[in-house]
C-alpha positions as CSV (number, residue, x, y, z in Angstrom):
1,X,-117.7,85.8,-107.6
2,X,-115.8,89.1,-108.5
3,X,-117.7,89.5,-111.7
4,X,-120.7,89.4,-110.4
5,X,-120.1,91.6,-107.6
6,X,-118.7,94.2,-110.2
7,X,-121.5,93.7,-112.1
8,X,-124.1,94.5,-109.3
9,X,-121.9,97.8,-108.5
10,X,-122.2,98.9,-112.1
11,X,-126.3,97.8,-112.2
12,X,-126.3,100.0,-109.0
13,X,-124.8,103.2,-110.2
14,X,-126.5,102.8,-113.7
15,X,-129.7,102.7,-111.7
16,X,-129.3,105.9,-109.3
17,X,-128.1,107.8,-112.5
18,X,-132.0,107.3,-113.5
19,X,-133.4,110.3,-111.6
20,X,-135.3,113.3,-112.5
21,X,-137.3,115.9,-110.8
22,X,-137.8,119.1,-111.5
23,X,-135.9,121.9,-109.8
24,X,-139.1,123.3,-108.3
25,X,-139.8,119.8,-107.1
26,X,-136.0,119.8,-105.6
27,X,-135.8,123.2,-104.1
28,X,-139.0,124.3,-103.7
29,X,-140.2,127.9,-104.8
30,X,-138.1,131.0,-103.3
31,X,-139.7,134.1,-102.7
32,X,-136.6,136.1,-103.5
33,X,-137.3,140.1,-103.6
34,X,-134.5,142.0,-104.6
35,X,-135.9,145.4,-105.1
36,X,-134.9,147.1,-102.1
37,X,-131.7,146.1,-102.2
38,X,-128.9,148.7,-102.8
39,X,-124.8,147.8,-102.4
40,X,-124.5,150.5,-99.6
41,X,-126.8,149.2,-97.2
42,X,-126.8,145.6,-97.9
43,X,-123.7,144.5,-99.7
44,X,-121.2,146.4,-98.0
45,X,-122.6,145.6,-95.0
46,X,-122.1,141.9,-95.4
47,X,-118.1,142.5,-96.8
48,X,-117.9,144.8,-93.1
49,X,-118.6,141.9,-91.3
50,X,-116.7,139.1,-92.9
51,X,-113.7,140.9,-93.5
């Protein structure tokens, strides 16, 4: 009875390791514009506020 119950926990974890997608697919796109973005506005901003 053991081995079989170790041998459906293997079959199941063998299985679940079978996945693939592609990271768009995953994460969808992000829109991420980063040209107006300058440390003294934004960045130092953020470290103000946590720290």
């Amino acid at each position: 009875m053991r081995r079989w119950s170790v041998l459906i926990v293997v079959l199941g974890f063998c299985w679940s390791a079978c996945y693939y997608d592609s990271e768009e697919d995953l994460y969808g796109s992000v829109n991420c514009n980063t040209t107006n973005v300058s440390f003294a506005s934004d960045v130092n901003l953020l470290s103000s506020i946590i720290a």
